[in-house]
C-alpha positions as CSV (number, residue, x, y, z in Angstrom):
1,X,161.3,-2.7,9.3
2,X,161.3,-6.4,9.2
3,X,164.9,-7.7,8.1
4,X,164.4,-11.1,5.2
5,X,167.1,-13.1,4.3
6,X,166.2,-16.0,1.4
7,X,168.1,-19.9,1.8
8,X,169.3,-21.7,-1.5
9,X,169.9,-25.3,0.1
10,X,171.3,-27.7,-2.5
11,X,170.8,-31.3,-1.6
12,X,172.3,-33.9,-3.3
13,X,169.0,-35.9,-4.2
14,X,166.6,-35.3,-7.2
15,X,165.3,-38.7,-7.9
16,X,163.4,-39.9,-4.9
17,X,160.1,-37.9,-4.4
18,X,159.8,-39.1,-0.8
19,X,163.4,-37.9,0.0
20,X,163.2,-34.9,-1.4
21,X,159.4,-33.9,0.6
22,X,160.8,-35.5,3.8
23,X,164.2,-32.9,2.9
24,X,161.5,-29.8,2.4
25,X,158.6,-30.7,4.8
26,X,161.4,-29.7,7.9
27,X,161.3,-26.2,6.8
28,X,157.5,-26.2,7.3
29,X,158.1,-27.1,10.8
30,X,160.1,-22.9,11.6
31,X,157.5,-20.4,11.7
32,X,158.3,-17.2,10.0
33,X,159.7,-19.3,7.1
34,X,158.1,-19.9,3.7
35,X,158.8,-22.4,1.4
36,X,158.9,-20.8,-2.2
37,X,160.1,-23.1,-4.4
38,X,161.7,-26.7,-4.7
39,X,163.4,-27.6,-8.1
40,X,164.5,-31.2,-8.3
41,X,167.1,-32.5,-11.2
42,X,166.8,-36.2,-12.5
43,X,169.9,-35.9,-14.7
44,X,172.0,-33.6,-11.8
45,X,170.6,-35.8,-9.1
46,X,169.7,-32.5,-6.9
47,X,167.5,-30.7,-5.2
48,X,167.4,-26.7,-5.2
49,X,165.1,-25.5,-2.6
50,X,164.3,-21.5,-1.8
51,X,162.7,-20.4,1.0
52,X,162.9,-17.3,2.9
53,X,162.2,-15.7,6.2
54,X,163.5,-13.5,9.2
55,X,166.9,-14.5,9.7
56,X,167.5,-16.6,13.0
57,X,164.0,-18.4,11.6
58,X,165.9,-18.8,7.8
59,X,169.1,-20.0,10.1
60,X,166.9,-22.4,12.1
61,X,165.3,-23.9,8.8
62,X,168.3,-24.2,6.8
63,X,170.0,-26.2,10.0
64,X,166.9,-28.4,10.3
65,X,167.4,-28.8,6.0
66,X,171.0,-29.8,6.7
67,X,170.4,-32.1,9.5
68,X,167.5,-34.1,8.0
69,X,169.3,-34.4,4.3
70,X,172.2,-35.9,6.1
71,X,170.0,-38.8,7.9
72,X,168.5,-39.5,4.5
73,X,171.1,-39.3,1.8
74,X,174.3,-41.3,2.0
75,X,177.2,-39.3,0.1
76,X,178.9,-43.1,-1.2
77,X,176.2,-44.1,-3.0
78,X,175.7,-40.9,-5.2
79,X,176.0,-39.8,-8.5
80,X,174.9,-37.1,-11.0
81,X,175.8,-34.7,-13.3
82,X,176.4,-31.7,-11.2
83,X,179.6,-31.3,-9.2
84,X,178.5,-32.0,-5.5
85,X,180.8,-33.1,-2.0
86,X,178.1,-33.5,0.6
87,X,174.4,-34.0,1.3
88,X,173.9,-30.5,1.3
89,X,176.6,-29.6,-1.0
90,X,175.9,-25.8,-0.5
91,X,173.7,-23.8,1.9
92,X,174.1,-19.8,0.6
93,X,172.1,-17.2,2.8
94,X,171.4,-14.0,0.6
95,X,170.1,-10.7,2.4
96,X,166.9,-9.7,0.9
97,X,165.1,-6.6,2.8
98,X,166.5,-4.2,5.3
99,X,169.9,-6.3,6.5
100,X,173.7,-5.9,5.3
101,X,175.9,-8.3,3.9
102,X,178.4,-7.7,6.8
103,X,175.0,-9.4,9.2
104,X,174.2,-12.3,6.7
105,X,177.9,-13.2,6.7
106,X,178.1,-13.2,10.3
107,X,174.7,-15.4,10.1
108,X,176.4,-17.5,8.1
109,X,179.5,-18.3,9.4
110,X,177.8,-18.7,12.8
111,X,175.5,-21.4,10.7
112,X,178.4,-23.2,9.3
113,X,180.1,-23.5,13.4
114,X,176.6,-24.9,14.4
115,X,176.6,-27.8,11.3
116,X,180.1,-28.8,11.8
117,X,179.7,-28.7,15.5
118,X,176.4,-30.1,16.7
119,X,176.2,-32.4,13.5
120,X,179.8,-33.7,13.2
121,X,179.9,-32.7,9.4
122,X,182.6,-30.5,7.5
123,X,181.9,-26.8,6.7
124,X,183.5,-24.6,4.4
125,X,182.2,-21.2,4.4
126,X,182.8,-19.5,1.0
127,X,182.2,-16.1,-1.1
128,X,181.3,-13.1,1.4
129,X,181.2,-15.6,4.1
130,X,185.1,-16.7,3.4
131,X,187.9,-16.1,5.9
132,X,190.6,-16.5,2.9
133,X,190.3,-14.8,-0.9
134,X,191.3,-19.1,-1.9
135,X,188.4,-20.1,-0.3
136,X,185.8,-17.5,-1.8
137,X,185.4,-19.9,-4.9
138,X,182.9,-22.5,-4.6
139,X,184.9,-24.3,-7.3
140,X,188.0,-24.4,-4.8
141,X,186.1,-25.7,-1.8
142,X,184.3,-28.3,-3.5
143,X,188.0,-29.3,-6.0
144,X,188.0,-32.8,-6.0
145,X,184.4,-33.1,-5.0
146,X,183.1,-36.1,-2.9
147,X,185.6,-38.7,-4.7
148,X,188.4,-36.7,-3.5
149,X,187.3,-35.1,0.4
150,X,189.0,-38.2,2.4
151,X,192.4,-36.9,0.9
152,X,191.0,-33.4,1.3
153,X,190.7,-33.6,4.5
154,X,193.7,-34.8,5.1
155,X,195.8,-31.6,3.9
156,X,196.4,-29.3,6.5
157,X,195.9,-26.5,3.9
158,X,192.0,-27.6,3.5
159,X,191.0,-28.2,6.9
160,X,187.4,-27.2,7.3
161,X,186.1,-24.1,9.1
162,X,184.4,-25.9,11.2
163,X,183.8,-29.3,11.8
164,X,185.6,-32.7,11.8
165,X,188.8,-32.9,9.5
166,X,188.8,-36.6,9.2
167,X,187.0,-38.8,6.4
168,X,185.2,-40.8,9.2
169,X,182.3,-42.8,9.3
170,X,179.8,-40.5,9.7
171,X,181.2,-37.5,7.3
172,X,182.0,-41.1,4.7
173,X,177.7,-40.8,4.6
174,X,177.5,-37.1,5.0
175,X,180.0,-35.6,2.9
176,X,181.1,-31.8,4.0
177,X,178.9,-28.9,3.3
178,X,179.6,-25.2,1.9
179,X,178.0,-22.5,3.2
180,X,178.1,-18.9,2.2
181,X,176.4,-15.4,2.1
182,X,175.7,-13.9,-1.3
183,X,173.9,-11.6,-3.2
184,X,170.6,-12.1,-4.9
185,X,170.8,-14.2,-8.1
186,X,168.1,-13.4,-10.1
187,X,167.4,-16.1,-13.1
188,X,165.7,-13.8,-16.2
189,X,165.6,-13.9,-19.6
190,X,164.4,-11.8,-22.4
191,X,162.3,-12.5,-25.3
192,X,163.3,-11.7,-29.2
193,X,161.5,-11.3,-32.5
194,X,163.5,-14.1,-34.1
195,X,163.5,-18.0,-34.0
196,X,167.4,-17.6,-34.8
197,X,169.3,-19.3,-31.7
198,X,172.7,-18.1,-33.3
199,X,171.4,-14.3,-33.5
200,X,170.4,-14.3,-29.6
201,X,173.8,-16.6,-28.7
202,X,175.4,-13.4,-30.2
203,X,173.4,-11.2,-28.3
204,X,174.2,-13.1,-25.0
205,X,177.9,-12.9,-25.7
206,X,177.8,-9.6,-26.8
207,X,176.3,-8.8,-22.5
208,X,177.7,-11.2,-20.5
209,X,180.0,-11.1,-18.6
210,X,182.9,-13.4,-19.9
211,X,182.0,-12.1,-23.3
212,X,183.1,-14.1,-26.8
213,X,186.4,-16.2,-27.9
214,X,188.7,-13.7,-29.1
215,X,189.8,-14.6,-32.7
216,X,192.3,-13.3,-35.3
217,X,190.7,-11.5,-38.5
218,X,187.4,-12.6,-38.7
219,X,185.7,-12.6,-35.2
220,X,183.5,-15.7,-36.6
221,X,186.2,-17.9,-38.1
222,X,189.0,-16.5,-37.2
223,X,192.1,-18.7,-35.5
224,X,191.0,-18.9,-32.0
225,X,193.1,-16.7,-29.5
226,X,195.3,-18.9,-26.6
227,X,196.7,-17.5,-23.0
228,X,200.3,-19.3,-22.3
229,X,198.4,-22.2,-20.7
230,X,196.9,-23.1,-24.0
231,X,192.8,-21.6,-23.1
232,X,191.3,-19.5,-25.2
233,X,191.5,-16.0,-24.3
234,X,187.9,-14.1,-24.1
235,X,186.7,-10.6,-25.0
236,X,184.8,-9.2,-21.8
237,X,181.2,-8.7,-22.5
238,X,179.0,-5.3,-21.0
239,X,177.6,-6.5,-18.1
240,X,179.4,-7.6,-14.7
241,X,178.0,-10.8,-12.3
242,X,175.7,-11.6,-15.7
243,X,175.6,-15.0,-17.2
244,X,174.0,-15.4,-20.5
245,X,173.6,-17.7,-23.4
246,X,171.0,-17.4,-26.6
247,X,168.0,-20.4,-26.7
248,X,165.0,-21.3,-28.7
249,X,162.0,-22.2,-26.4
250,X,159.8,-24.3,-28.6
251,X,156.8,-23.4,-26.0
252,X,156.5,-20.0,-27.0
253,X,158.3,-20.2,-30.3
254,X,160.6,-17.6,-30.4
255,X,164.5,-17.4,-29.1
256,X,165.6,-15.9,-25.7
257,X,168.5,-14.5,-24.0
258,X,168.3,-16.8,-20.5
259,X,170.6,-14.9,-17.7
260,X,171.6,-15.3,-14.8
261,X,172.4,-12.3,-12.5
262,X,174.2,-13.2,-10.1
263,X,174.5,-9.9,-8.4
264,X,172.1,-7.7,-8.8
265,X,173.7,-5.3,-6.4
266,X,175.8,-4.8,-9.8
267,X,173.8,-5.0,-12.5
268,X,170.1,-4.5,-12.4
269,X,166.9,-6.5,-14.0
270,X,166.5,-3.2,-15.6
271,X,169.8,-2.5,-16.9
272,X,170.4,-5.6,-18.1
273,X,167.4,-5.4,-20.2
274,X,168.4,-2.8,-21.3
275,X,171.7,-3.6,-22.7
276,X,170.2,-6.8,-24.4
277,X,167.8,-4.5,-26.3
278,X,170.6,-2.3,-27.2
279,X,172.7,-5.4,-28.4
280,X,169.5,-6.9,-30.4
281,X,168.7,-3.5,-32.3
282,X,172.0,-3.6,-33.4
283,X,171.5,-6.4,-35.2
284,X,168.5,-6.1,-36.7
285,X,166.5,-8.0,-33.9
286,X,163.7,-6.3,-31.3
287,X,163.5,-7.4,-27.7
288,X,159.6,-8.0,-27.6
289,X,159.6,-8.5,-23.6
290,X,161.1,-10.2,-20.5
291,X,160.3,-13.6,-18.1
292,X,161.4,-13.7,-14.5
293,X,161.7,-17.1,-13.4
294,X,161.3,-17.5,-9.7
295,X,160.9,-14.5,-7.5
296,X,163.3,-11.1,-6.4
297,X,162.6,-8.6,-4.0
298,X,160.8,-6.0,-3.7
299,X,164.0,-3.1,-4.0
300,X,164.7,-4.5,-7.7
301,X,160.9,-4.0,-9.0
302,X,161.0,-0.6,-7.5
303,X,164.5,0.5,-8.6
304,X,163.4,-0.6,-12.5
305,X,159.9,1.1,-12.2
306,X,161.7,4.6,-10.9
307,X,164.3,3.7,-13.6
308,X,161.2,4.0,-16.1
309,X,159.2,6.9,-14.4
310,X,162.6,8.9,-14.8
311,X,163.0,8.2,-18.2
312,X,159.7,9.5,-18.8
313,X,160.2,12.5,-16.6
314,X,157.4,11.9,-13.9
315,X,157.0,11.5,-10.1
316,X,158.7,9.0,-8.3
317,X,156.4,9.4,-5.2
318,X,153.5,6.8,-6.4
319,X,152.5,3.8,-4.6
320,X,154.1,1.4,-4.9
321,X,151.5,-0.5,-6.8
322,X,151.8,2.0,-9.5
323,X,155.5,1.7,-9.8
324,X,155.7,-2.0,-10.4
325,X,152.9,-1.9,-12.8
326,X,155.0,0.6,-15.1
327,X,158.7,-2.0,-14.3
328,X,156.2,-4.8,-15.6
329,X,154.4,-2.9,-18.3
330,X,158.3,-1.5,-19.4
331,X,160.4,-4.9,-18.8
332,X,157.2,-6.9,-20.9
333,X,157.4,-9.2,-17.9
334,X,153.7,-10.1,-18.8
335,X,153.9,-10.6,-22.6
336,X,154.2,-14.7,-22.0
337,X,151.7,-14.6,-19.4
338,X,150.5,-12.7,-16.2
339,X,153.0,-11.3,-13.6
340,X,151.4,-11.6,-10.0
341,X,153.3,-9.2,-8.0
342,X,151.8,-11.2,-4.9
343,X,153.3,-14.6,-6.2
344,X,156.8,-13.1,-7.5
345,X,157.3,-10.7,-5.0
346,X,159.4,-12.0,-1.9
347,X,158.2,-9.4,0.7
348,X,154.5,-9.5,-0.8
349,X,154.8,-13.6,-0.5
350,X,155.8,-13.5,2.9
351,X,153.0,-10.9,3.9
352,X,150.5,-12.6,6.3
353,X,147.0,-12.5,4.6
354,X,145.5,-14.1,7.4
355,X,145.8,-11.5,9.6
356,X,143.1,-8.8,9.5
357,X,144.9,-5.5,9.3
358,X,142.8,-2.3,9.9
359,X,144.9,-0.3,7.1
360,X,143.6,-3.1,4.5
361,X,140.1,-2.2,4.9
362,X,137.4,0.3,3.5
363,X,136.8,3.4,4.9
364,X,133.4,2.2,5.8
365,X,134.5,-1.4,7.1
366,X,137.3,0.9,9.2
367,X,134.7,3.5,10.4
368,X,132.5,0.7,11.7
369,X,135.0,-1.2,13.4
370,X,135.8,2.0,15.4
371,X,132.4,2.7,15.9
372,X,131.7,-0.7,17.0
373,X,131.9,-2.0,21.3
374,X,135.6,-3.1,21.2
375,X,138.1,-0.2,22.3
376,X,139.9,-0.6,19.6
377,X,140.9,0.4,16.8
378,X,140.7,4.0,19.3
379,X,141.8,7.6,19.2
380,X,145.2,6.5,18.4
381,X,144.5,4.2,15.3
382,X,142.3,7.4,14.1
383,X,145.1,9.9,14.7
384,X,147.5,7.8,12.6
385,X,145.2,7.3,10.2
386,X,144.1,11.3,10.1
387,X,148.3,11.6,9.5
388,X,148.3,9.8,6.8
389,X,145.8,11.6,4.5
390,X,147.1,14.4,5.4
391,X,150.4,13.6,4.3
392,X,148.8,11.5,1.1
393,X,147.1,15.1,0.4
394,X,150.4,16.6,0.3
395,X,151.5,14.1,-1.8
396,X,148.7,14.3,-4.3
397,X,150.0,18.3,-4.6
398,X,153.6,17.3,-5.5
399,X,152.6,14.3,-8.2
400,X,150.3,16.7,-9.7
401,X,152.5,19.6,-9.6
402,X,155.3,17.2,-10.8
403,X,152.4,16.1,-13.9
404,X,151.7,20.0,-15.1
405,X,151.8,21.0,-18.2
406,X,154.2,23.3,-18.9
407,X,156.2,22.6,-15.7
408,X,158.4,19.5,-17.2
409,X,161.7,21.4,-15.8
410,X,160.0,20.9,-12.8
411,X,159.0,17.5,-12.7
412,X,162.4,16.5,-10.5
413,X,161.6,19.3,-7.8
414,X,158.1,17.5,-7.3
415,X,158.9,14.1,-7.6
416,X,161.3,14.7,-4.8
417,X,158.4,16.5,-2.9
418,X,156.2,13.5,-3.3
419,X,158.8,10.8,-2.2
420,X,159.2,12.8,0.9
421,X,155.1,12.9,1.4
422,X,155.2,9.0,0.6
423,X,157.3,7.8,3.2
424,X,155.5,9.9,6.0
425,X,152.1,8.3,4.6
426,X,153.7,4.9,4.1
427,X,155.0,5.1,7.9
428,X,151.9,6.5,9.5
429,X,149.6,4.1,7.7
430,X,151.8,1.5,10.0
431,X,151.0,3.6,13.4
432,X,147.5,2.7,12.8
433,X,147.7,-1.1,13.1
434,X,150.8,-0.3,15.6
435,X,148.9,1.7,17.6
436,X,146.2,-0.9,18.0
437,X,149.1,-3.7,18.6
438,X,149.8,-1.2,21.1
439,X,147.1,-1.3,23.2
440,X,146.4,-4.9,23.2
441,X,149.8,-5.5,24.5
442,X,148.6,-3.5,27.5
443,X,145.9,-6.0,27.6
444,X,147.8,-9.2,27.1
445,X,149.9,-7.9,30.1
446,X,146.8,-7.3,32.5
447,X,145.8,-10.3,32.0
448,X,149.2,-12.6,32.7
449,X,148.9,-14.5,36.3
450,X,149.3,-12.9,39.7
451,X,149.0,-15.6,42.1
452,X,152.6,-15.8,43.4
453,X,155.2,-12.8,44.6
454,X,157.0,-13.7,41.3
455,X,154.4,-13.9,39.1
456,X,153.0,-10.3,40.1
457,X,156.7,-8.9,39.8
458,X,157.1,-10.2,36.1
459,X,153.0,-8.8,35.5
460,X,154.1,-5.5,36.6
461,X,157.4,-5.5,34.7
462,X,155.3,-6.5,31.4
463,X,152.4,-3.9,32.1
464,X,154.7,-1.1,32.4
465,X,156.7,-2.1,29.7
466,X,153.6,-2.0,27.4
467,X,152.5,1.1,29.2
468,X,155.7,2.9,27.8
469,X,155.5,1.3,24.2
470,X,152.0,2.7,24.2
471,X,153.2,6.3,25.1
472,X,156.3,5.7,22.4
473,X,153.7,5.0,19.5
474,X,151.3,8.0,19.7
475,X,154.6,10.0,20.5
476,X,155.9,8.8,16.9
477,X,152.9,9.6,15.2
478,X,153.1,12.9,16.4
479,X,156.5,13.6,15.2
480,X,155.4,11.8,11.6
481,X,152.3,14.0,11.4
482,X,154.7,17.5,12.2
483,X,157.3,16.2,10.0
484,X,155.1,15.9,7.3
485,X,153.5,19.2,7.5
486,X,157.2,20.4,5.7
487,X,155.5,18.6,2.4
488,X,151.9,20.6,2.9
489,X,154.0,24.1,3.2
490,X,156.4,23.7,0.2
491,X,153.1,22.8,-2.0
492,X,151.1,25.6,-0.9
493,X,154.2,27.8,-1.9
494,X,155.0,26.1,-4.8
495,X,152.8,23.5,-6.3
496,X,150.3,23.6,-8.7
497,X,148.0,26.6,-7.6
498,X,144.8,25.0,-8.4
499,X,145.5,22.1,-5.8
500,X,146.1,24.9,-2.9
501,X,143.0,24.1,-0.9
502,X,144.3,20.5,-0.8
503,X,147.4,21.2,0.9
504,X,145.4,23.4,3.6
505,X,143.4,20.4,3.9
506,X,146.5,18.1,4.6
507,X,147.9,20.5,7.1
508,X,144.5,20.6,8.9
509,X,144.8,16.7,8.4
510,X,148.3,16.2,10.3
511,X,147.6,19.0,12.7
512,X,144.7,16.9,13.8
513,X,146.9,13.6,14.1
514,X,149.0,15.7,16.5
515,X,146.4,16.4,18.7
516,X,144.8,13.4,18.8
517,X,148.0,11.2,19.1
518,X,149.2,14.0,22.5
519,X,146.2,13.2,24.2
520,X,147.0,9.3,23.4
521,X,150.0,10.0,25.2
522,X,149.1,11.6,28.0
523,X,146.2,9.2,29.2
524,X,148.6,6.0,28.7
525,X,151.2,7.9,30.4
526,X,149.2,8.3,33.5
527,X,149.8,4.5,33.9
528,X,153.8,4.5,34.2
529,X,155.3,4.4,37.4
530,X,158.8,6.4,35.9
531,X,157.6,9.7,36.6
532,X,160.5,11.3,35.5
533,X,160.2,10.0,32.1
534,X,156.3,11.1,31.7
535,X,157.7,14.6,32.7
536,X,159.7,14.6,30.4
537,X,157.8,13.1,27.1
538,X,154.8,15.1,28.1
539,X,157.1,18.4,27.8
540,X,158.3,17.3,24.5
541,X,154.8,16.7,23.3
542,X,153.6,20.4,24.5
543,X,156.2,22.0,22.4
544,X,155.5,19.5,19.8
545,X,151.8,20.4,19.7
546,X,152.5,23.9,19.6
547,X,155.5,23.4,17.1
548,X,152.8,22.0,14.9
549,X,150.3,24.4,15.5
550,X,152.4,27.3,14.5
551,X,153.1,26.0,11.1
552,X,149.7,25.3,10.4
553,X,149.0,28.7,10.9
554,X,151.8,29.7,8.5
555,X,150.5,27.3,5.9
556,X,146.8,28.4,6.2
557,X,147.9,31.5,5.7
558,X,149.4,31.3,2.3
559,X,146.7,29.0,1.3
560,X,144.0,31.6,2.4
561,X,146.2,34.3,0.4
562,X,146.5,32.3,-3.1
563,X,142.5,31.6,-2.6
């Protein structure tokens, strides 16, 4: 699965237009990256810009960011309202889809070496991305901001992670830079039935975080509680990494909670929803809904929709479609206006519409392009694609088994069924396209240049190196169509009787994809000169077959009895 990492630059410019598009246009110029959003502040003098990516693209774009901000902005000649010590004052990477925090701090940090190095500007690499607890704090980096980096600089303690430790010249213009790997920071907020901005400040202290002042007697007007250094001492609130404070938003006319969840690894879109709505009925005020502003991945929408689903005792194996329609529908992220999964969605953003994929079309427009003179979509594409009804079939059984009446003690048992059934349908529907990808990389390597001894080598090398992708594909959706017979067996032993037939059909369905995808790799393997591998992926694909076959048998069987 494709890894996606998202880039927060914040440039120190948010008055000149021409700047700022000069600042963004750059990460245009890194394909794989998208631009999502670019916020600029008059009164801050700043420029937040989002965009997100695959990570050495992300890397690449936020270097390019950093680089071009520095030729444009000159640090001595700034000012705003936001504390700030460079051009790019900070540069966070946050993991978004299938990578750790352990690989977006080493993406960082390797970041940070290339700024300070190849662009002679300080870097101090902060929260996960810190090599000392001091130096996790932004606030601690960027002390004394750009007035006081010359005698920053100049203290052994603070010498930068990387780059120059001198206020010279060309770090005078530049400033230094901080650049860090976090989590997701999701900005939300959550509507109320009242206009009162005191009843949802009450609310927000009540969840946040850092809570309220902490008073004697009366929590209102109380004497205000100090710590030895003379602050006032808080009263933590229910929610960790949350930031939250009560508004009225004359647009809409009512009052919000506006948040800031700044870890969402920690607390949840759905949770903290949920605690605000727990803190408002207390006091006499109903949440009505929810806004996201900006986007969030995928994971979060999914985690609040299964959140619901449980809560309302039903399958969690629906697409996926179906279960961000129910995290909107629950969170009222549409009561203030439409929610467009595609436009707040990171990984539905990034998806390339442009290219045609075979799983996105109809079953006629896919039967027609197989039936048409180009070789592929082929026996391959159909065998994946044969899978993954199969499996959906199974599926089908386990939501509706999960959905009986009368079987709500059971609805767990199903929904796991169907989660299983899901990911072997989600998977194969990607062997159909793969499998096509497949075959054209054959192609693509039959067709590079052989006129020289050293061109044919390298054609060879890439032929047989698509020649064993091509068996590895058709090998997968083998396993993926077996694997997923385990889903048709367990429904036609246990699942709602009067869908029986329909796991029969599904093991029919996946036996076929086995079949079909053995005799895919058999004919590519006759093409691959390491005979001692086809020996031995061939044998593995007999016993698969026949694996396969057998259990097909067994489920037939019990299907044919309960008939």
């Amino acid at each position: 699965m494709q890894k996606l990492i998202e880039c927060v630059p914040n440039i120190s410019e948010g008055r000149d237009e021409n700047i700022i598009k000069q600042v963004t246009d750059v990460v245009e110029t890194v394909e794989g990256v998208r631009l999502i959003d670019v916020d600029p502040g008059k009164a801050t003098n700043r420029t937040v810009i989002t965009f997100v990516g695959t990570p050495d693209e992300v890397c690449e774009a936020a270097f390019r960011v950093v680089k071009k901000a520095s030729e444009l902005i000159d640090m001595s000649k700034h000012s705003g309202a936001h504390p700030r010590f460079g051009a790019t004052d900070v540069c966070p990477l946050v993991p978004v889809a299938n990578i750790t925090m352990e690989e977006t701090v080493e993406l960082a940090r390797n970041l940070g070496k290339r700024i300070g190095e190849e662009l002679g500007i300080p870097v101090y690499n902060y929260e996960f991305a810190a090599f000392s607890e001091e130096r996790r704090n932004l606030a601690n980096c960027r002390s004394g901001e750009y007035e006081g980096l010359k005698e920053k600089l100049a203290d052994p303690h603070w010498k930068p992670d990387w780059g120059p430790a001198e206020f010279n010249e060309h770090v005078v213009k530049t400033g230094a830079t901080a650049v860090s790997a976090r989590n997701f920071l999701v900005a939300y907020n959550v509507n109320l039935n009242t206009t009162s901005t005191r009843r949802a400040n009450a609310i927000a202290f009540d969840v946040r975080e850092r809570g309220r002042i902490k008073r004697e007697g009366n929590p209102l007007t109380g004497k205000i509680v100090k710590d030895e250094n003379g602050k006032p001492v808080y009263t933590p609130g229910l929610l960790k990494k949350v930031k939250a404070i009560g508004w009225f938003i004359e647009e809409y006319g009512i009052a919000q909670i506006s948040m800031n969840l700044t870890d969402i690894t920690v607390t949840s879109v759905h949770e903290a929803f949920e605690a605000v709505k727990k803190s408002a009925e207390a006091r006499g005020v109903r949440v009505t809904g929810s806004e996201l502003v900006g986007v969030i991945p995928l994971k979060a929408m999914l985690d609040a929709g299964k959140f619901y689903l449980k809560m309302q005792k039903r399958s969690l194996g629906i697409p996926d479609r179906e279960i961000i329609k129910i995290a909107v529908k629950s969170l009222g992220l549409d009561e203030l206006g439409p929610f467009d999964p595609d436009k707040k969605i990171i990984e539905y953003i990034l998806e390339d519409k442009a290219r045609k994929k075979l799983v996105d079309m109809s079953v006629s427009g896919f039967t027609e392009e197989t039936a048409s003179e180009s070789p592929a979509p082929g026996g391959g594409s159909i065998s994946a694609a044969m899978g993954a009804m199969g499996a959906a079939l199974g599926t089908m059984v386990a939501n509706l088994s999960s959905h009986k009446r009368g079987w709500d003690d059971r609805w767990e048992e199903f929904s796991q069924w169907a989660e299983k059934g899901k990911y072997f349908q989600t998977e194969l529907l990607k062997m159909v396209d793969e499998d096509t990808n497949a075959f054209n990389k054959i192609m693509d390597a039959f067709g590079l240049p052989k006129k020289t001894d050293e061109e044919k080598k390298l054609r060879n090398i890439a032929i047989q190196e698509a020649t064993k992708y091509a068996i590895e594909v058709p090998f997968k959706v083998m396993t993926l169509c077996y694997e997923s017979m385990e889903v048709m067996k367990a429904m036609a032993e246990t699942g709602n009787p009067n869908s029986v037939s329909d796991a029969g059909v599904g093991a029919i369905a996946a036996l076929a994809g086995v079949k079909g995808a053995f005799l895919n790799v058999k004919i590519n393997a006759g093409g691959l000169d390491d005979k001692e591998y086809v020996e031995e992926i061939v044998a593995k694909g007999q016993e698969l077959q026949g694996k396969a076959a057998k259990l097909q048998k067994e489920i037939l069987d019990i299907v044919n009895e309960k008939m």
